[in-house]
Structures are given as C-alpha cells and as structure tokens.
PLY file of the C-alpha trace (Angstrom):
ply
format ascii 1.0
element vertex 517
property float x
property float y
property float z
element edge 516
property int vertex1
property int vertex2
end_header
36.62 5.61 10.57
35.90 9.07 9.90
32.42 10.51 8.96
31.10 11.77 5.95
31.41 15.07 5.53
27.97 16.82 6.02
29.54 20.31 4.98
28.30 19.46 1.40
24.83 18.89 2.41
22.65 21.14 -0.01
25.29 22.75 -2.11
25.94 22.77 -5.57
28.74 21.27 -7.38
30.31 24.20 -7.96
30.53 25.65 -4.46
31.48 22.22 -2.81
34.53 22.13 -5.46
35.63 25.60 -4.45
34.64 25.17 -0.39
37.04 21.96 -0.94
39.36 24.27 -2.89
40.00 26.59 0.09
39.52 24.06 2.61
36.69 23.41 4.32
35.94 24.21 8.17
39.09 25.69 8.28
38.38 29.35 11.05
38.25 32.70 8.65
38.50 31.41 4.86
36.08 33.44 3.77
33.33 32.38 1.10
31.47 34.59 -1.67
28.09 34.18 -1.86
27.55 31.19 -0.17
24.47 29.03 -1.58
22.72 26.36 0.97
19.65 24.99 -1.01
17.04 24.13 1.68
14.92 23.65 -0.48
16.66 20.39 -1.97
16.15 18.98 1.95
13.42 16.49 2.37
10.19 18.20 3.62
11.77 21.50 3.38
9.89 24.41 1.83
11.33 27.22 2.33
13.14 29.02 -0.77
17.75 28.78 -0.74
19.07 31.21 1.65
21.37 33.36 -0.21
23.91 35.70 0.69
27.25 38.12 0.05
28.74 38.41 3.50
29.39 35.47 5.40
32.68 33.04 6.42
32.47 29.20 7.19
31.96 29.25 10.69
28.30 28.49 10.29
29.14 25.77 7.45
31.81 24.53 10.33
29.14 23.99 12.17
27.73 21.70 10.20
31.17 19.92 10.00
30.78 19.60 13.54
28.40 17.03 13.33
30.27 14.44 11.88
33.42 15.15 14.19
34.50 12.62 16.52
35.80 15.63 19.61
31.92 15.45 21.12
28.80 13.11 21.00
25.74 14.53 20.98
22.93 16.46 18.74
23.44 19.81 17.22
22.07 22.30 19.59
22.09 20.23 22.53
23.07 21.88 25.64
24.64 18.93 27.43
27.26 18.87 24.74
28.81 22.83 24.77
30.82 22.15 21.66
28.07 21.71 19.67
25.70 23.92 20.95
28.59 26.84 20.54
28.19 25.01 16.44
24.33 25.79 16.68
24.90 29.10 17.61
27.26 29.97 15.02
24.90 28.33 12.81
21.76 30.56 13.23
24.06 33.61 14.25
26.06 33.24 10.35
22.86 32.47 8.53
20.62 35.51 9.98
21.74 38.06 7.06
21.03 35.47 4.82
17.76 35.37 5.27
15.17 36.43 3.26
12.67 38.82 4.45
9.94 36.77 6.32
11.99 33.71 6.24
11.00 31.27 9.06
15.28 30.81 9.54
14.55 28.86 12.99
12.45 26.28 11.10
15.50 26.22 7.69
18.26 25.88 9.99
16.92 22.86 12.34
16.17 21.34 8.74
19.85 21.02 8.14
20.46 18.64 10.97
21.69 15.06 9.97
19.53 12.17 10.43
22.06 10.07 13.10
21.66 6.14 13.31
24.82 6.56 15.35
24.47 4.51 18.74
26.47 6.38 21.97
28.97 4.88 24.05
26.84 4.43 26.22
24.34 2.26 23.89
27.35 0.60 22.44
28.60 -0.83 26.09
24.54 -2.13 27.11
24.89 -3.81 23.40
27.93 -5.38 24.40
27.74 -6.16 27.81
24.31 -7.62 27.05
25.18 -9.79 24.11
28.50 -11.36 25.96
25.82 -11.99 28.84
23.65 -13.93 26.21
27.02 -15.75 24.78
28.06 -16.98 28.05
25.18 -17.39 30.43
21.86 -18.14 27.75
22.99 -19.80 25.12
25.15 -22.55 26.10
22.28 -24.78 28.49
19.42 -22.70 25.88
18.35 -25.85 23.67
19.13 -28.21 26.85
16.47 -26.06 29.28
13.86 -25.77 26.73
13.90 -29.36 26.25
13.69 -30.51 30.05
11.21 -27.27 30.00
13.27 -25.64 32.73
12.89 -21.98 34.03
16.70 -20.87 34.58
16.57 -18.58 37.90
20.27 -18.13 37.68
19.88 -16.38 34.25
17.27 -13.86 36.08
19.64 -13.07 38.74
21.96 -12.45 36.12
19.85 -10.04 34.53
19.05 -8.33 37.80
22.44 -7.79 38.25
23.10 -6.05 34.89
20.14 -3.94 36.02
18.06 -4.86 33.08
14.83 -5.93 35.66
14.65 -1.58 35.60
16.64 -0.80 32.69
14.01 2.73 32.30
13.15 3.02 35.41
14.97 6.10 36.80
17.91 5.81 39.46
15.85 7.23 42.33
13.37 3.82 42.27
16.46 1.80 41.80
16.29 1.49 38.45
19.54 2.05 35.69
17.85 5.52 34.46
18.88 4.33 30.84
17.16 5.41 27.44
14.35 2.99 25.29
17.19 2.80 22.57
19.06 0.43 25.53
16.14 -1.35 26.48
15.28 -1.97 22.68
19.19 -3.04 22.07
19.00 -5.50 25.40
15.71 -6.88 24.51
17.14 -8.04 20.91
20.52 -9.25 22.35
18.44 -11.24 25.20
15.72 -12.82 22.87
18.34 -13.68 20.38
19.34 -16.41 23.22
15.82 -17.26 24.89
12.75 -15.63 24.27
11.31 -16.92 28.54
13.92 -13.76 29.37
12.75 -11.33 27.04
9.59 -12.00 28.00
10.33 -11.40 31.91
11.63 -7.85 30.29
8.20 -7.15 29.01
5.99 -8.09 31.62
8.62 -7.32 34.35
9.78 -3.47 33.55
7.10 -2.84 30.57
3.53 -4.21 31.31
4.44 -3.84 35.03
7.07 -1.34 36.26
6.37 1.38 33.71
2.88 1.61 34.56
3.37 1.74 38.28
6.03 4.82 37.62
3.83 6.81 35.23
0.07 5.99 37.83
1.42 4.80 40.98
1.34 6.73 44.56
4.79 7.36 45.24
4.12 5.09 48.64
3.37 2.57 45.62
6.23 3.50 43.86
8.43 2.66 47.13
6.99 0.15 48.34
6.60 -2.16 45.05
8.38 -0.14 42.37
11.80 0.06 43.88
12.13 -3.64 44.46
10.93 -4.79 41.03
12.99 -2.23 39.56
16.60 -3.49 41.53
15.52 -7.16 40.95
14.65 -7.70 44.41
10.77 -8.94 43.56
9.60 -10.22 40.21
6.25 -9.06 38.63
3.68 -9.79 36.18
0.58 -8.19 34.53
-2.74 -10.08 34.77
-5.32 -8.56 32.28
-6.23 -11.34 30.10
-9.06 -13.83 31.14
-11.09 -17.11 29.70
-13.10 -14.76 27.96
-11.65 -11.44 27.85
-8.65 -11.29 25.20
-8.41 -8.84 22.55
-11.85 -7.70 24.12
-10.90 -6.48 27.07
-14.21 -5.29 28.57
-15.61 -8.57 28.53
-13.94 -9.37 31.30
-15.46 -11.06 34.16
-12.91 -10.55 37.18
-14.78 -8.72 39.78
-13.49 -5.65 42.84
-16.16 -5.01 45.37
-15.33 -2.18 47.78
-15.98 -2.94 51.38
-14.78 -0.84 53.96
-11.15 -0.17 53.45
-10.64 -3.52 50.80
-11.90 -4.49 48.04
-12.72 -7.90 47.56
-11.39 -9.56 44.66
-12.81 -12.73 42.85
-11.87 -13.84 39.30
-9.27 -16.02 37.36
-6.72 -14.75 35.06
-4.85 -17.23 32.56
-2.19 -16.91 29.72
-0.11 -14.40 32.45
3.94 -14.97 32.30
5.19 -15.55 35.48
2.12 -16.13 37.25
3.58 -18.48 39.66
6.93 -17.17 40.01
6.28 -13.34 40.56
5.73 -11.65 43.73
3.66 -8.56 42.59
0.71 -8.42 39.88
-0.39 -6.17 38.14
-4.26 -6.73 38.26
-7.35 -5.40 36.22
-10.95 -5.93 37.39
-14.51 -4.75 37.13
-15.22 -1.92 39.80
-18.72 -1.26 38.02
-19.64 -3.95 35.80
-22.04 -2.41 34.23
-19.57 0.21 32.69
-17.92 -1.90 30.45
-13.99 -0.48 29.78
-14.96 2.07 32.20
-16.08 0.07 35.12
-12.46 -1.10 34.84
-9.82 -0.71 37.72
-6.11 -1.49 38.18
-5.12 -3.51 41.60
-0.89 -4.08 43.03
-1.57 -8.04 44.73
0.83 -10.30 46.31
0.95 -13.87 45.64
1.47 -14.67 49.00
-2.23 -13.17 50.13
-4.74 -15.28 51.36
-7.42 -16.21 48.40
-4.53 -15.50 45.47
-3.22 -19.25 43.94
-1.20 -19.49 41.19
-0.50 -22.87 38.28
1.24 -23.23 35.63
0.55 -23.74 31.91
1.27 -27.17 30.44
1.63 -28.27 27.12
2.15 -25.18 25.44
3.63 -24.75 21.25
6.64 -22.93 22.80
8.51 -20.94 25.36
9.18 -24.05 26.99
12.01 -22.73 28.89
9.65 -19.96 30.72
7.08 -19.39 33.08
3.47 -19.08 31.44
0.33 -19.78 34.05
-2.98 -18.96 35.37
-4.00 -16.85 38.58
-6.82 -17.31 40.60
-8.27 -15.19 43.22
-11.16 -16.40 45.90
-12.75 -13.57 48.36
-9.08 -11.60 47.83
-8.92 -8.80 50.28
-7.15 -6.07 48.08
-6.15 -3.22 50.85
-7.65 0.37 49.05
-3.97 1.90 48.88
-3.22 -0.76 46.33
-5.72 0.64 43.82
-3.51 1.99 41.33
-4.73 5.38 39.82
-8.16 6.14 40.31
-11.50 3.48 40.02
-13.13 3.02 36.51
-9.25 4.31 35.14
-7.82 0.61 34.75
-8.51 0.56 31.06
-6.46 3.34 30.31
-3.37 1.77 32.37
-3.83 -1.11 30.64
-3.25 0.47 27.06
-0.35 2.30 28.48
0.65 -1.03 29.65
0.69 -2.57 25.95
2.17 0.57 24.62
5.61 -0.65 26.82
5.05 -3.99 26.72
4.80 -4.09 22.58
8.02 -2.41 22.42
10.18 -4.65 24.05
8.47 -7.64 21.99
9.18 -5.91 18.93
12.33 -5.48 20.10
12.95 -9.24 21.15
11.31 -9.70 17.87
14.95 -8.86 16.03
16.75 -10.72 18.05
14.95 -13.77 16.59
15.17 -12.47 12.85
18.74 -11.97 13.56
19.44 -15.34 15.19
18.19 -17.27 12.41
20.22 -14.66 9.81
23.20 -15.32 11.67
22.94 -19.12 11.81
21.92 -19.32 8.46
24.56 -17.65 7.15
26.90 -19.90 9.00
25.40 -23.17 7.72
24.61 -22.19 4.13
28.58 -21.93 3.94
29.56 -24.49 5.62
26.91 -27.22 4.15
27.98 -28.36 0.94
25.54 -30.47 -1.95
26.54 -31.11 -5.40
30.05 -29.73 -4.69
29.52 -26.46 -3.37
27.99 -24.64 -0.68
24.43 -24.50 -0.42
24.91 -20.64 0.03
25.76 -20.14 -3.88
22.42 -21.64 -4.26
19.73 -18.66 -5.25
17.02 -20.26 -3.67
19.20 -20.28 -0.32
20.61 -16.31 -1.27
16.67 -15.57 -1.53
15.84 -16.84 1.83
18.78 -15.63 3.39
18.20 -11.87 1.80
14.30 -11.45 3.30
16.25 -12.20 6.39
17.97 -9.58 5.49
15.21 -7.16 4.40
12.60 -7.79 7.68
15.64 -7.76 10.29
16.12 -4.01 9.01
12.67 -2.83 8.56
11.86 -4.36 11.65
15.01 -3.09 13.56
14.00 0.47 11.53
10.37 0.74 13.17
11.46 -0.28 16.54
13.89 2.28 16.77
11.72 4.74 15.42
9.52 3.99 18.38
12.26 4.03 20.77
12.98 7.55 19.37
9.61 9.15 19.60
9.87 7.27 23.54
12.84 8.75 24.84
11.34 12.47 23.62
8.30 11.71 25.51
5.74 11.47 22.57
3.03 9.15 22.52
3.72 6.68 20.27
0.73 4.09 19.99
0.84 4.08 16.39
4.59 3.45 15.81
4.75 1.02 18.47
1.86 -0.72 16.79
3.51 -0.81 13.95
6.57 -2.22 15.16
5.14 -4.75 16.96
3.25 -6.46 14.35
6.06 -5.98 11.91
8.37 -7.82 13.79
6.55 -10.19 15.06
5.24 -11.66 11.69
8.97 -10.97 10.43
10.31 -13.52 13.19
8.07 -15.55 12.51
9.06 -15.76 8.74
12.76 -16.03 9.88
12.71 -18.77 12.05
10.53 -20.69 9.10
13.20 -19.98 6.93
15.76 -21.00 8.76
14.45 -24.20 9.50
13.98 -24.41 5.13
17.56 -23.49 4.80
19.15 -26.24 7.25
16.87 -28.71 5.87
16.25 -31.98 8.32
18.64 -30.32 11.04
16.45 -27.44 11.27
13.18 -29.41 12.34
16.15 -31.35 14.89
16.10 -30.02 18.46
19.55 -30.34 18.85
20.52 -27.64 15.90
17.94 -24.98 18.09
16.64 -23.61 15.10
13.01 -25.28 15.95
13.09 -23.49 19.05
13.31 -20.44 17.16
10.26 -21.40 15.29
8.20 -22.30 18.08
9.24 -19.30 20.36
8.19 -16.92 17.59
4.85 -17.94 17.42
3.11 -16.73 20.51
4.64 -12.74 19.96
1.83 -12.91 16.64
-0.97 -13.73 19.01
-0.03 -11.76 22.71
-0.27 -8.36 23.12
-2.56 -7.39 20.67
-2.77 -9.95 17.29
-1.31 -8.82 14.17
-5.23 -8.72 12.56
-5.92 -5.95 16.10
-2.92 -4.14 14.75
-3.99 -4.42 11.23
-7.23 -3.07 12.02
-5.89 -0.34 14.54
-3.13 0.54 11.62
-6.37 1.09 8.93
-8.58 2.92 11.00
-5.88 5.27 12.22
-5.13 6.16 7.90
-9.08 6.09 7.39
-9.16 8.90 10.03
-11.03 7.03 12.15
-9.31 7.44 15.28
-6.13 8.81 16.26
-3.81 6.34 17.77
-1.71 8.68 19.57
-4.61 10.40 21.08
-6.79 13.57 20.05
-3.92 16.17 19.87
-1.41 13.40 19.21
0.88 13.52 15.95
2.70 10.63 14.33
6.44 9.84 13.48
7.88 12.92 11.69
9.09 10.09 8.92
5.35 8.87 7.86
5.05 11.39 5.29
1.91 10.26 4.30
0.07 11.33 7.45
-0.18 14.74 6.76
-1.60 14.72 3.13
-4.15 11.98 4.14
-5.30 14.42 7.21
-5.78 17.08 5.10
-7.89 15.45 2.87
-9.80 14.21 5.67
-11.14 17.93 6.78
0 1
1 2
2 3
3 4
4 5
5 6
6 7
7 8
8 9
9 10
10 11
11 12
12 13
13 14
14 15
15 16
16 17
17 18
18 19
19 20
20 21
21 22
22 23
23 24
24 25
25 26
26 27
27 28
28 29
29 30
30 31
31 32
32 33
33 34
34 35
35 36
36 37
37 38
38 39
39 40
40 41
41 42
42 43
43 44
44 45
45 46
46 47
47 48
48 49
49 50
50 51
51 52
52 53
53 54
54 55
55 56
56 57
57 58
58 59
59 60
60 61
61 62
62 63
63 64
64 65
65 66
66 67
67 68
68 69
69 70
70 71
71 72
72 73
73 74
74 75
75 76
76 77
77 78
78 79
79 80
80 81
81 82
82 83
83 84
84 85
85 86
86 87
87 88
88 89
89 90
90 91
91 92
92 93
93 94
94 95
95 96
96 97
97 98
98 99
99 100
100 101
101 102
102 103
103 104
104 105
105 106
106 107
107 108
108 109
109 110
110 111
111 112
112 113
113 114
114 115
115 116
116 117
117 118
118 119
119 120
120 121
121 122
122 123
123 124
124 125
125 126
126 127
127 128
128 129
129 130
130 131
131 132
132 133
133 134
134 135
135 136
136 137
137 138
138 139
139 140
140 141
141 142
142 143
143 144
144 145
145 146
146 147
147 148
148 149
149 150
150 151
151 152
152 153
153 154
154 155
155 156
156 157
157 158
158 159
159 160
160 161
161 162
162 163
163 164
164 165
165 166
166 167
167 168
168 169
169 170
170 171
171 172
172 173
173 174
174 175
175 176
176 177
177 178
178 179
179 180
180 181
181 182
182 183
183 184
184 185
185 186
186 187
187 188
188 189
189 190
190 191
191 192
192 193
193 194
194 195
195 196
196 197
197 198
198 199
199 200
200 201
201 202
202 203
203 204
204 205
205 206
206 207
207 208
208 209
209 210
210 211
211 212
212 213
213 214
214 215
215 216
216 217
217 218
218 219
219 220
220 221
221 222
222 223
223 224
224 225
225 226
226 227
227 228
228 229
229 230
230 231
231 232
232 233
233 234
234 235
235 236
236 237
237 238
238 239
239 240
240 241
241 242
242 243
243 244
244 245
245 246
246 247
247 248
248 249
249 250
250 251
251 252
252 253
253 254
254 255
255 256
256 257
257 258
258 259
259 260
260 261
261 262
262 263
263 264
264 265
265 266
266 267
267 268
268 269
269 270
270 271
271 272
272 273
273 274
274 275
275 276
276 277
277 278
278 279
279 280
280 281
281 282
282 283
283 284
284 285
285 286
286 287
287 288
288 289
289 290
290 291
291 292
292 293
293 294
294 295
295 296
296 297
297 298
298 299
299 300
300 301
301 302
302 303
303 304
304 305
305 306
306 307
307 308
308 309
309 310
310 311
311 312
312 313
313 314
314 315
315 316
316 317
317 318
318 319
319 320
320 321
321 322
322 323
323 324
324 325
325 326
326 327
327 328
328 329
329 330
330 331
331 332
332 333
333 334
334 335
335 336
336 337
337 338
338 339
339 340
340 341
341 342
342 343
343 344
344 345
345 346
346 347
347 348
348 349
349 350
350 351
351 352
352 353
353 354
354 355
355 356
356 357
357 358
358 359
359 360
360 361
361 362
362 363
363 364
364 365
365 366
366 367
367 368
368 369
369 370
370 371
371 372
372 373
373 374
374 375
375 376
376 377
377 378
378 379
379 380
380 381
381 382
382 383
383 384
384 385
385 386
386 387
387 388
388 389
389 390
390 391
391 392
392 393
393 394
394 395
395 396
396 397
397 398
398 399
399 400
400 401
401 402
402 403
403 404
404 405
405 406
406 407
407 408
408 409
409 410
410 411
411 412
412 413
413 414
414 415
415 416
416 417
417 418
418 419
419 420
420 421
421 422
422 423
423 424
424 425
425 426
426 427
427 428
428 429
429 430
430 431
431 432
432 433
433 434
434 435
435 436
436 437
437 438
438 439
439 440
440 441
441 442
442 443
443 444
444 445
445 446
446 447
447 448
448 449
449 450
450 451
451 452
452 453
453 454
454 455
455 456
456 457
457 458
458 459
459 460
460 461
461 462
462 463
463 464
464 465
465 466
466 467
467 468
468 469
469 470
470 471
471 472
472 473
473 474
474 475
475 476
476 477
477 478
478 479
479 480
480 481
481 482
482 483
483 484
484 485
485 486
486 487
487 488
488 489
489 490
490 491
491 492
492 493
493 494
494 495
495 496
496 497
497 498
498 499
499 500
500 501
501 502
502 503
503 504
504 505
505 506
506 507
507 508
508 509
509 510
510 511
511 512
512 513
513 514
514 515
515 516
C-alpha cells in the first residue's frame, strides 16, 4: 500500500495541480516560484519561504519520506538515503529564505509526524502475540482458576528475551527500543496480566534501575542474569504503612562494619517468593524522612530474608503477589545501590519504568475485551438479530474503541520521549492513569455486553475485570496521578524536573508557563 504523498504538504491548490502537472519528484523538472507555506504547519511561525530559482529536488525530498526504498527519519544518518533527502532539503531551500529566517528551525517543521512501526517493531509484535496465542491463552482461564503461577510461560518469555527487552546487549539484554517493550507488554497482558506484571517489576522497577545506578560489578553480577532470564527479580518499596507515602516507611539499614543490617517487612511485592534478587528500600537515617532513604540488591536465599505469599486476593490469581520479611539481614556494603540517603530518587526512577509497561499492559486489556466483544455482539443473537445492531451494544463497543486509542496514543508518546532519552514523568503519568482507569472501564463493559457469560469464569471475561483492578491502585493511584497531573499545570512543580520540558504535543504547556512568570 503506498503512502500518501507528503510532497503536497503546505502548498496551495494551484501549485500542487501544476507540481502534479509536470510530475512530481521526478530529477530536473524545474518549478517557478515555488510556494511552501510554513506557516500553515502546526506550531510553525515563521512567514512562507518564497522563491524564483529552485527545482524539486528539495520537494523530492520530502517525497522521500513516504517511499518504501529506506526506513528511517528524515535526516537520520543511519539511513544515507534520506539523510542525502535532508541535505537536498536545506541545501534547495537556502535562497529561499528570507533575510533572518531561522531556515534550520522551518525546514525540521516540515517533517511528517510517523505512527509507522519498523520491521523490527512489527516482528516483536508478532512474535509476541503468536507467543500469547499459543503458550498464554489456551490454560489462561484454567490457571487463574486453580490460582497457578505458570513457570513454563516465564521460561518462554526468557527465551524471547523479553526478561531484558531494554536492557542493552552487553548485560545480556535484547538492546531493543521502549516502542517494543510497550508493543510486548500489550500483546502479553492481553493473555495474562501475572506476566506483564513480571515485565514491570522484572526489567522496569528492577533491571532499569540497576543499569542507570548500579556499579558495573552490580551490573555483572546481578544485572546480566536478570536481564538473560537466568534470575528473576522484584522491587520491595511498599510497606504496612508506607504506600503512596513513601517516607513513612519503617524498614530500617544500620551500617556496621562492612554490612548493614537490615530489619523490616515489605508486603504487596510481585514475586516476592519466587525471585532471586530484590530490589530493596530502607531507612539509612530515619530521621531524614525521603532522604534518610537508601536502595539495597538482597538475595532470598540470605540468612534473616523469608518470603510468603498473598492469599485471597480480588485478582491476578494466576501470579505471584507476597510479603518479604527481613530479621538482623546482613546486607554486604557493595550491595548498596547508588549512594546512602539517594534511595528515594531510585525509587521514582523506578515508577517512571515500571508505569510504562503497566500502561502498556493496560491496552492489552482494553483491547482484549474490544476484540471479544466484537466477536460475541455478532455472533449472539436476541429478538432476531445480533446484539451488535443494538446501539446500546455499538455505544459500549465504541468507548472501547475511543480509550484503547487514547490510551495506546499516550503510551506511545511516552515510549517516544523514552527512546530520545527525555525525562518523561509527566507523560508517563499520564499514561498510566489513563489506561489504567480505561481497562478498567473495558473489562466492565465487556462483562455488560456478554451479559450472564461475562460474570461466568469459563467465558474469561471476569478475569479481565478482576485483573484490571489492582493497575488503578499500584504504582501510584489514579487520585496521586490526578494530583501530580494538577500541580504540574498549576506550576507547582515540574514533573520532569527543574530544566525538564514536556511532550512537544501538549500545546498547552507553554502558554500556561508563560502566564505563570
């Protein structure tokens, strides 16, 4: 299927008629007076860029774009076909400039939003969704019943690499982007949320923090493993008393010598009793609140560290959701990660990845209960017809619809800012409680549109429902990401830190900083 033709981007209808004319793209045709309004472009000030000497290289440049010879941004060295494009872009535009024109800031204005996944994203999808098709979802419905953790699933996984899907070849990770882990995360919670949720506490709460603050003995000695599925890990920050406030935490760390001895309890922790490594925040200096907080690498299998699970939970049945407890720990001093009192800010990079891939897992739910709806509301038949020609069933079925695409929208806007290295507290925020509530939503829809067979355990759609609740509550609530959301508009702190900027799509961030000064 070929690509629309971007050529036509900010021209009038008389030039694209006679650049179609002479055909377009096509090496020397020359063009009189060529007119590219930039100033049509969203968020683009600067006045049209006219001229009376040019050809179409530089407008076959923009052709380029859409062409099918070379993936790959405009501009973008590790693609020479297009980069020769940019070149030809600025180098044919230059005399067209008006004096003082900023002609750098015009011409990257013309590239192309692209929701275009690569190859490379397209194979992850695929290979990830026929995993979920033939190893999840057939026993799903039977091993959350009989509450059963699947360990063969989690080899599986390991072997498709996604236990370090980001973390870079050299620790043994796949090296992929945040767009893959985002795309695996919704493919894999679309079957069972337990395995999504080994993604986030595995690779996001866990792994990610040890390869941005870890020693690089650290990083060998723990990192590597995790990251080739060789040792499973989990993150232990929340406590009896210490959720959302995360300072009140009562876990203690008291150096001595050349350990620090470790004595708390830490409950609500995924995979407390079946991972070898833990990621584990205590109080260094009490007294210092957030500050007095410190980040610990233990092993279950030390002496003092225990480990039960969590009965009688709403959902995620089919998982692994316990407590840790540690007595008189000896915590050798090389296993403090980062520096003392500097465990707070780990932990809120921590949630930063970890949010993600829930967000992430949190469209595979939405689209789970879209899909299956679909397929029942035409199949099921009352009064003669299928329930789908129903508008109360179209309604349901259409803010399915709506919050799989919004939600699918802000996580990949996240993923975006992610792969380019920009903090993205805010957007992640965002997405998080987005699609969390969304999933939510779904899954009670879903159970409305099959009726009686949706609140049945053998249809799996209750599962759905009961799954999607904890992802509202974990990891920040949706009424912590309200309030971080507000305050971050009122001006009252910056999400994405002091010299931090936000999503290049929230337009309204700029105006409502200005007026802030």
């Amino acid at each position: 299927m070929s690509a629309p033709n971007p050529t036509l981007l900010g021209l009038d209808g008389h030039r694209k008629g006679a650049l179609l004319e002479r055909g377009l793209g096509l090496p020397g045709a020359p063009v009189d007076e060529p007119h590219l309004d930039l100033a049509g472009l969203d968020g683009v000030e600067a006045e049209p860029l006219r001229g009376g000497a040019a050809d179409v290289r530089g407008i076959a440049a923009l052709q380029l774009l859409a062409g099918e010879d070379e993936a790959g941004p405009l501009g973008d060295d590790r693609f020479p076909a297009k980069a020769r494009a940019w070149n030809a872009l600025e180098h044919d535009l230059e005399p067209l400039a008006d004096e003082g024109a900023n002609l750098a800031h015009a011409v990257r204005r013309l590239r192309l939003v692209d929701f275009e996944l690569t190859p490379e994203q397209r194979e992850v999808q695929a290979t990830v969704r026929q995993f979920v098709d033939e190893r999840v979802l057939p026993n799903a419905i039977e091993n959350d019943i009989n509450h059963h953790l699947d360990m063969s699933v989690i080899e599986g996984m390991a072997e498709l690499g996604l236990l370090g899907i980001v973390i870079p070849e050299e620790y043994g990770g796949a090296g992929m982007d945040f767009v893959s882990e985002a795309l695996s995360c919704e493919e894999i919670e679309r079957g069972e949320a337990a395995f999504r949720t080994l993604i986030s506490v595995h690779v996001g709460l866990n792994s990610l923090s040890l390869l941005r603050y870890a020693s690089e003995e650290q990083k060998q000695r723990y990192l590597g493993p995790q990251a080739r599925g060789e040792k499973l890990a989990c993150f232990g920050l929340t406590e009896p008393a210490a959720g959302s406030d995360v300072a009140a935490m009562r876990t203690t760390a008291v150096r001595e010598g050349d350990v620090y001895v470790l004595n708390g309890q830490k409950n609500w922790i995924s995979y407390a009793s079946v991972a070898e490594h833990a990621l584990v925040f205590a109080k260094t200096d009490p007294e210092a609140k957030h500050k007095g907080i410190s980040a610990f690498i233990v092993e279950r299998s030390w002496p003092g560290v225990s480990a039960q699970e969590t009965e009688h939970k709403l959902g995620v049945w089919a998982g692994s959701t316990g407590e840790l407890f540690f007595e008189n720990v000896e915590v050798p001093a090389e296993n403090l990660v980062g520096e003392e009192g500097q465990g707070f800010e780990i932990a809120m990079y921590s949630l930063d990845q970890g949010r993600f891939t829930v967000a992430a897992g949190g469209c595979g739910v939405i689209r789970a209960c879209l899909e299956r709806s679909v397929e029942y509301a035409r199949e099921r038949e009352t009064f003669g017809r299928p329930i789908g020609k129903n508008q109360f069933v179209q309604d349901m079925i259409a803010e399915m619809v709506l919050d799989y695409e919004t939600s699918k929208l802000l996580v990949m806007q996240a993923a975006w800012l992610k792969d380019r290295g920009v903090r993205n507290t805010r957007e992640t925020s965002l997405a998080k409680w987005h699609a969390t509530e969304c999933a939510f939503k779904a899954a009670h829809l879903a159970i409305q549109v099959h009726g009686a067979y949706g609140y049945s355990a053998e249809y799996g759609i209750e599962r759905y429902f009961r799954n999607a609740r904890a992802p509202i509550i974990y990891e920040g609530t949706t009424q912590i990401h309200k309030m971080m959301q507000a305050e971050h508009a009122l001006g009252y702190r910056n999400l994405n830190g002091r010299d931090g900027d936000v999503s290049p799509m929230a337009s309204w961030a700029p105006a409502l900083l200005a007026r802030s000064r």
